[in-house]
Kinemage of the C-alpha trace (Angstrom):
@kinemage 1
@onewidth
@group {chain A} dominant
@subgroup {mainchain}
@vectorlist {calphas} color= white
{ca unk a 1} P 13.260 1.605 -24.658
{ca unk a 2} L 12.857 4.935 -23.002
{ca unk a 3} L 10.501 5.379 -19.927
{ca unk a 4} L 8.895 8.394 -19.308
{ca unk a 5} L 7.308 9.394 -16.197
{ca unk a 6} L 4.662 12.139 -15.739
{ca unk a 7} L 4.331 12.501 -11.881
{ca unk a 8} L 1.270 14.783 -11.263
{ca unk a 9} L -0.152 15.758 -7.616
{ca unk a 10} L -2.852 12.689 -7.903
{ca unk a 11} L -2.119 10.855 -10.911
{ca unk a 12} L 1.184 9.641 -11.998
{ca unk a 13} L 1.166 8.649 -15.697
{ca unk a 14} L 3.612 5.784 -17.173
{ca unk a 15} L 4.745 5.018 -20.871
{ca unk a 16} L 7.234 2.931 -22.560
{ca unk a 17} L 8.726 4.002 -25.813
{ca unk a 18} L 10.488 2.692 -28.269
{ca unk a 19} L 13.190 4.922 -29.452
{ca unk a 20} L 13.392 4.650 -32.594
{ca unk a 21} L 9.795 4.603 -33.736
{ca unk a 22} L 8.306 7.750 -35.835
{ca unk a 23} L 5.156 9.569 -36.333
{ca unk a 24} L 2.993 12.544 -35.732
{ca unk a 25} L 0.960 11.565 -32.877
{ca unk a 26} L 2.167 11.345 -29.196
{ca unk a 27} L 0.915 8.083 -29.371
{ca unk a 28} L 3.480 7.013 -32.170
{ca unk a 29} L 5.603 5.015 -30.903
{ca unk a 30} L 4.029 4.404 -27.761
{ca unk a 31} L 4.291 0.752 -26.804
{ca unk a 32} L 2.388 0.474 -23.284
{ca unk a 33} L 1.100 3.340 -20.978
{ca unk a 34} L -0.164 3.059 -17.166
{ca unk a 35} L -1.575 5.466 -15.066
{ca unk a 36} L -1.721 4.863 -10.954
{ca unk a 37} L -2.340 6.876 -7.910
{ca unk a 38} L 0.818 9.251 -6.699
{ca unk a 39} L 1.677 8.199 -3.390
{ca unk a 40} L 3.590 10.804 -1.387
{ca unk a 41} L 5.023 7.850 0.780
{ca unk a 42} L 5.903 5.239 -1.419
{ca unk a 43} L 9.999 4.721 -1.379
{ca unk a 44} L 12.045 4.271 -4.528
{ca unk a 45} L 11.827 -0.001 -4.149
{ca unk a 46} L 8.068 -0.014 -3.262
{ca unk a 47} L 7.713 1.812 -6.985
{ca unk a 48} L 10.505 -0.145 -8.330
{ca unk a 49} L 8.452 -3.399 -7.019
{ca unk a 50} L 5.373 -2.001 -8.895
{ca unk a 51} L 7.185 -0.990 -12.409
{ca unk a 52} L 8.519 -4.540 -12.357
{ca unk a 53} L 4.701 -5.557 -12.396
{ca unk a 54} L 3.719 -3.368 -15.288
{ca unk a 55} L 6.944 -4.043 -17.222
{ca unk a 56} L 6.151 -7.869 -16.953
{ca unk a 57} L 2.633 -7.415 -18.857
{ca unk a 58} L 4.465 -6.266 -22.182
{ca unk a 59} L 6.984 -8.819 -21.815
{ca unk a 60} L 10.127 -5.871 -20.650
{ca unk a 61} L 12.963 -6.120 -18.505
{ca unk a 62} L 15.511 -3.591 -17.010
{ca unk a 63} L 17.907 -4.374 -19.297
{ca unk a 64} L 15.374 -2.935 -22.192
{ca unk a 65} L 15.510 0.411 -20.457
{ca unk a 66} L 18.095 2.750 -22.102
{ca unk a 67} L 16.671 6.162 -21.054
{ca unk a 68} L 14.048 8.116 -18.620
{ca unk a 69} L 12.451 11.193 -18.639
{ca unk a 70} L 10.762 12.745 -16.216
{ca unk a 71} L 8.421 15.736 -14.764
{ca unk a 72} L 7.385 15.853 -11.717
{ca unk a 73} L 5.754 18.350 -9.740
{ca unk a 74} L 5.787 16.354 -6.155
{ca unk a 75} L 9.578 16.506 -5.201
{ca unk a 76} L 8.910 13.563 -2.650
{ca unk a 77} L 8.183 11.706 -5.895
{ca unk a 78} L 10.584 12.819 -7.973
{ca unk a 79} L 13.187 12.189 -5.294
{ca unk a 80} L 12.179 8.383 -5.304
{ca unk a 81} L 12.060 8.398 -9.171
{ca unk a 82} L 15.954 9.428 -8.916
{ca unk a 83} L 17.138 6.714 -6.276
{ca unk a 84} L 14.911 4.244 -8.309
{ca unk a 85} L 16.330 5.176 -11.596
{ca unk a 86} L 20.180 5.294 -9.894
{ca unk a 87} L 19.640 1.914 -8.221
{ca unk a 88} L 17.779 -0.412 -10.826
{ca unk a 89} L 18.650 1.254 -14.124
{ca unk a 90} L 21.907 2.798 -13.748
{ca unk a 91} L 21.023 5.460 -15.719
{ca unk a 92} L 21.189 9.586 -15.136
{ca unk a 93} L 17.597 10.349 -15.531
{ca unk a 94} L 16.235 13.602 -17.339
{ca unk a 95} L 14.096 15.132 -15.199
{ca unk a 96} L 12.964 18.469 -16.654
{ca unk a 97} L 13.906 21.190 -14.532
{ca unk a 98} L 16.627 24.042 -14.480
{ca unk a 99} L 19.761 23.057 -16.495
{ca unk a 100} L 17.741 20.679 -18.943
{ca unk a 101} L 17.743 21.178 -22.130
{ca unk a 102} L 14.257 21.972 -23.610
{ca unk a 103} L 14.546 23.962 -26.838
{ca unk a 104} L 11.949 26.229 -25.878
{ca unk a 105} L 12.124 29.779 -24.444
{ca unk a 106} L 10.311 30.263 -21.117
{ca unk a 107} L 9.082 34.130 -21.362
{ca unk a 108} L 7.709 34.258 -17.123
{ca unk a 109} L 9.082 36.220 -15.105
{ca unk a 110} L 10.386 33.563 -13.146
{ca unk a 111} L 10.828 30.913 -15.627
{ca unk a 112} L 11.620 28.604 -12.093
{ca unk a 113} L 7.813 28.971 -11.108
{ca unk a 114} L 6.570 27.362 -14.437
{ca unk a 115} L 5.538 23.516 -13.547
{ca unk a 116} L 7.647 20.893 -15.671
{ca unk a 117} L 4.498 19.255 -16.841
{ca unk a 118} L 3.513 22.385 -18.618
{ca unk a 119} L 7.081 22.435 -20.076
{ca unk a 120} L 6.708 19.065 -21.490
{ca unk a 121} L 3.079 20.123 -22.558
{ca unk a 122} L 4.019 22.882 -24.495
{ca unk a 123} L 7.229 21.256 -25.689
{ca unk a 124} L 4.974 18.213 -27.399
{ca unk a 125} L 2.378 20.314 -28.594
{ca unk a 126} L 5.473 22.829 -30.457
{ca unk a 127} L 6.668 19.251 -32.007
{ca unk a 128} L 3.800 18.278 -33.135
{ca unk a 129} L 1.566 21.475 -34.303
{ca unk a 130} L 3.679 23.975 -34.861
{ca unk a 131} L 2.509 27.595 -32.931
{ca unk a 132} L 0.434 29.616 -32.196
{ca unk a 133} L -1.087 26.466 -30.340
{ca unk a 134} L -2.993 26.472 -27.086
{ca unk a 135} L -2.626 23.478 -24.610
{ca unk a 136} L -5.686 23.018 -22.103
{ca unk a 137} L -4.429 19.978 -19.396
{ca unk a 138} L -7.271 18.875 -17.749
{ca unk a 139} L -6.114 17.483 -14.542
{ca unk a 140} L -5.851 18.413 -10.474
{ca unk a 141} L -5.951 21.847 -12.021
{ca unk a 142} L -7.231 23.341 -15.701
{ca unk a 143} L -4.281 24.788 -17.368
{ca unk a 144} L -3.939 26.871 -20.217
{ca unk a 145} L -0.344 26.852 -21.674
{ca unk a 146} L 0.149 29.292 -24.447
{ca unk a 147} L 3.263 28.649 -27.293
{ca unk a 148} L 3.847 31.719 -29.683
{ca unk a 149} L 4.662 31.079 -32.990
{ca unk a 150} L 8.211 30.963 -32.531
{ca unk a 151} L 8.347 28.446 -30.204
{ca unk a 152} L 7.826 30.248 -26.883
{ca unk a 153} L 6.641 29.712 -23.787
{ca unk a 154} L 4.687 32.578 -23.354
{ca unk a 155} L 2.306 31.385 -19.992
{ca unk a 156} L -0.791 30.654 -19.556
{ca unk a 157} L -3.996 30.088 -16.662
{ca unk a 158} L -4.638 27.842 -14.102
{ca unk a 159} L -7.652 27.197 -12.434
{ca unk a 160} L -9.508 24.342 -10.570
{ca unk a 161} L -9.592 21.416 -11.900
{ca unk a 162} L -13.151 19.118 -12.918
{ca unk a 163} L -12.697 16.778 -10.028
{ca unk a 164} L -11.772 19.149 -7.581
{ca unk a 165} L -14.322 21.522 -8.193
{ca unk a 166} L -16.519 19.027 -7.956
{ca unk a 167} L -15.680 17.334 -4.979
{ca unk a 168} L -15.712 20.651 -3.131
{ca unk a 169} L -19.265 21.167 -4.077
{ca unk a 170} L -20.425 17.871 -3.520
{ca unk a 171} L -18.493 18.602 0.525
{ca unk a 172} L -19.904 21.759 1.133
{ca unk a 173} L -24.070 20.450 -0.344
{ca unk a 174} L -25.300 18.104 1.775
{ca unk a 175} L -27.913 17.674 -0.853
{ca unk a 176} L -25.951 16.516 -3.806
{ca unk a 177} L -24.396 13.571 -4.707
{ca unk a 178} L -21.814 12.283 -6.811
{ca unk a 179} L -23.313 11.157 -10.924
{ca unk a 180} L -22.437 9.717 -13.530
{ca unk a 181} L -20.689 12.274 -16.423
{ca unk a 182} L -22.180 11.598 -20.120
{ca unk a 183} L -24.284 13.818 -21.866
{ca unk a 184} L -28.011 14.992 -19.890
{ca unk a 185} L -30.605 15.090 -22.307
{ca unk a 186} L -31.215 19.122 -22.587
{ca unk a 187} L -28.552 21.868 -21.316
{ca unk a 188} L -31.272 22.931 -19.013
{ca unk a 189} L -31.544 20.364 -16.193
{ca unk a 190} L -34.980 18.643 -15.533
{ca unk a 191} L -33.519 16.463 -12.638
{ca unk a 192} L -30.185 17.106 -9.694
{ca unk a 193} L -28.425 14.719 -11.646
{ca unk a 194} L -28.793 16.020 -15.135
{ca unk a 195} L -28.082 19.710 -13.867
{ca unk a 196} L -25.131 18.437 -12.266
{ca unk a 197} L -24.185 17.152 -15.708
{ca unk a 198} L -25.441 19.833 -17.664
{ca unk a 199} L -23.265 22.201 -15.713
{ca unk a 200} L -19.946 19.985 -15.289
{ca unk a 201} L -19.684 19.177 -19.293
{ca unk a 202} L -21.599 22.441 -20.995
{ca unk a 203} L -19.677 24.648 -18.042
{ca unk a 204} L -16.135 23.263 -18.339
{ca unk a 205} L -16.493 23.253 -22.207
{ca unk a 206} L -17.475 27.254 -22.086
{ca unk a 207} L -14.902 27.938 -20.345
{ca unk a 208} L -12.491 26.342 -22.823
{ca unk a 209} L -14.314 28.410 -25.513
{ca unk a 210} L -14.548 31.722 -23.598
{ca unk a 211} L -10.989 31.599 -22.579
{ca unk a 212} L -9.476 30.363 -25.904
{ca unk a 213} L -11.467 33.191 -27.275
{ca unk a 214} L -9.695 35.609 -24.705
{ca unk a 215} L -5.965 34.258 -25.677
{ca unk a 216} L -6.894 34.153 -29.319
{ca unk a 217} L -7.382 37.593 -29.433
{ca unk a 218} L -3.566 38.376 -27.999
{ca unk a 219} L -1.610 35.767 -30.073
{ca unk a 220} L -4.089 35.350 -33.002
{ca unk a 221} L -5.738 32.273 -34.281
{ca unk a 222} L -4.042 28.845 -32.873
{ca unk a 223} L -4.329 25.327 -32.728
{ca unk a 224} L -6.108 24.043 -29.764
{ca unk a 225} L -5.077 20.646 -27.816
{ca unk a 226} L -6.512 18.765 -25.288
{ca unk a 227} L -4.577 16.521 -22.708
{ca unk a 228} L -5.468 14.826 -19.276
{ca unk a 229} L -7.034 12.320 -18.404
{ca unk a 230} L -10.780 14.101 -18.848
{ca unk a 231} L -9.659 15.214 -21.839
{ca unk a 232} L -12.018 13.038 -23.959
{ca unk a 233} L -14.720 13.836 -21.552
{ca unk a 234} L -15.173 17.790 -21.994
{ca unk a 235} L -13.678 18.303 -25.268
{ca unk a 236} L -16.265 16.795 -27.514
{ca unk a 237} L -18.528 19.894 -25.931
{ca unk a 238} L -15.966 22.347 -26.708
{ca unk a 239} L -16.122 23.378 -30.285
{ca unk a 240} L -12.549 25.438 -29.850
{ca unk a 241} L -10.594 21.974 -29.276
{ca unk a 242} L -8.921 20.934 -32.566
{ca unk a 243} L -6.754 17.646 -31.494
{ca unk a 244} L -7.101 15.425 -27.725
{ca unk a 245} L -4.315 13.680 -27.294
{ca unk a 246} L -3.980 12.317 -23.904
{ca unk a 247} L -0.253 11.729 -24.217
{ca unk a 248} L 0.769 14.865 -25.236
{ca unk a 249} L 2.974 15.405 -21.799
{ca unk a 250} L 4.739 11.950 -22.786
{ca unk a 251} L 5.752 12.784 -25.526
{ca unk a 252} L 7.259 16.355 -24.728
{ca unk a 253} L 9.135 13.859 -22.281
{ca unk a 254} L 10.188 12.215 -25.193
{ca unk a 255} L 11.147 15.117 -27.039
{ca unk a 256} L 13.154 16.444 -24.593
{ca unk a 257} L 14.860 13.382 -23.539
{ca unk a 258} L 16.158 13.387 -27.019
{ca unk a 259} L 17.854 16.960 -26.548
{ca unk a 260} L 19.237 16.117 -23.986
């Protein structure tokens, strides 16, 4: 089986493979996923201790693992991932980075500032729709990564995150407080709570729109996906997204695993 590992500044997301499996989803193939808090401090046996916990739900051992792939953007992490890997696997991780093999074309200026979890994005969403194609990755941070038609890495935005955003309003107004996020009953607000709701889904989702708008007129029309874990929470509000899959950075794991 090949573990993948998707190590993100507060979420670190988790999936199993099997190898051999086919389809045109990132969730083909997909036998078990997990997603936990990234701890900063937690040593390569402490995670070890905790994959053997996750692994034991679906019935896997070690031994199962053949291969792992992984992005990281926290090199505390990523160094525990490594001495994890080395010690309980005895395997040479891929973690996607400079010298690994991607089979896409990184057109930055400095191809080393592009985050590996926008490689793997862009990488998975190439596989699986083809380009032009737009990937929006709600997570800490909204990113926009943008793949040509050739199979480029062209670049993209970032900008705050939902939760962020929204945790630095609810710090800086006394008066608000943290709601519930589903649907208010009109886009203009009658109550705190349904303005706070109004503006969180109807603003996030306009901003998908406005900017896939913006890139669309560059690179032409393109398919739009949606990953993250809020994923399914704004994009029913954006009428730009196309396709959500939340495992899209998985699989570009998966993809490049296999090049490599």
């Amino acid at each position: 089986m090949l573990l993948v590992i998707d190590t993100g500044n507060t979420n670190t997301v988790i999936g199993l493979y099997d190898p051999l499996a086919t389809g045109d989803t990132a969730e083909s193939g997909l036998i078990d996923h997990w997603r936990i808090s990234t701890s900063r401090e937690r040593t390569s046996d402490e995670f070890a201790i905790m994959l053997q916990g996750l692994f034991d739900v679906v019935g896997v051992g070690w031994s199962d693992i053949t291969g792992v792939s992984v992005c990281s953007g926290v090199p505390r992490f990523t160094q525990a991932i490594r001495l994890m890997v080395e010690r309980y696997l005895d395997l040479d991780p891929v973690v996607v980075g400079t010298g690994v093999k991607t089979g896409m074309p990184v057109l930055y200026e400095n191809p080393r500032e592009v985050g590996p979890d926008r490689i793997a994005n862009a990488v998975g969403a190439y596989d699986l729709y083809g380009g032009p194609s737009i990937v929006v990755d709600f997570g800490t941070g909204t990113n926009f990564d943008i793949v040509s038609d050739k199979g480029e890495f062209l670049g993209g935005t970032i900008s705050p995150g939902i939760e962020i955003s929204l945790d630095a309003l609810f710090d800086r107004a006394a008066a608000l407080r943290a709601v519930e996020m589903v649907e208010p009953r009109n886009v203009i607000g009658k109550t705190t709570a349904e303005s706070l709701q109004s503006g969180t889904l109807y603003g996030f989702a306009a901003q998908v729109d406005g900017m896939v708008k913006r890139f669309e007129a560059e690179i032409g029309k393109s398919t739009i996906i949606a990953t993250g874990g809020i994923a399914p929470l704004i994009s029913p509000f954006a009428d730009t997204i196309e396709h959500i899959e939340p495992w899209l950075t998985l699989h570009g794991l998966r993809v490049i695993h296999n090049k490599n």
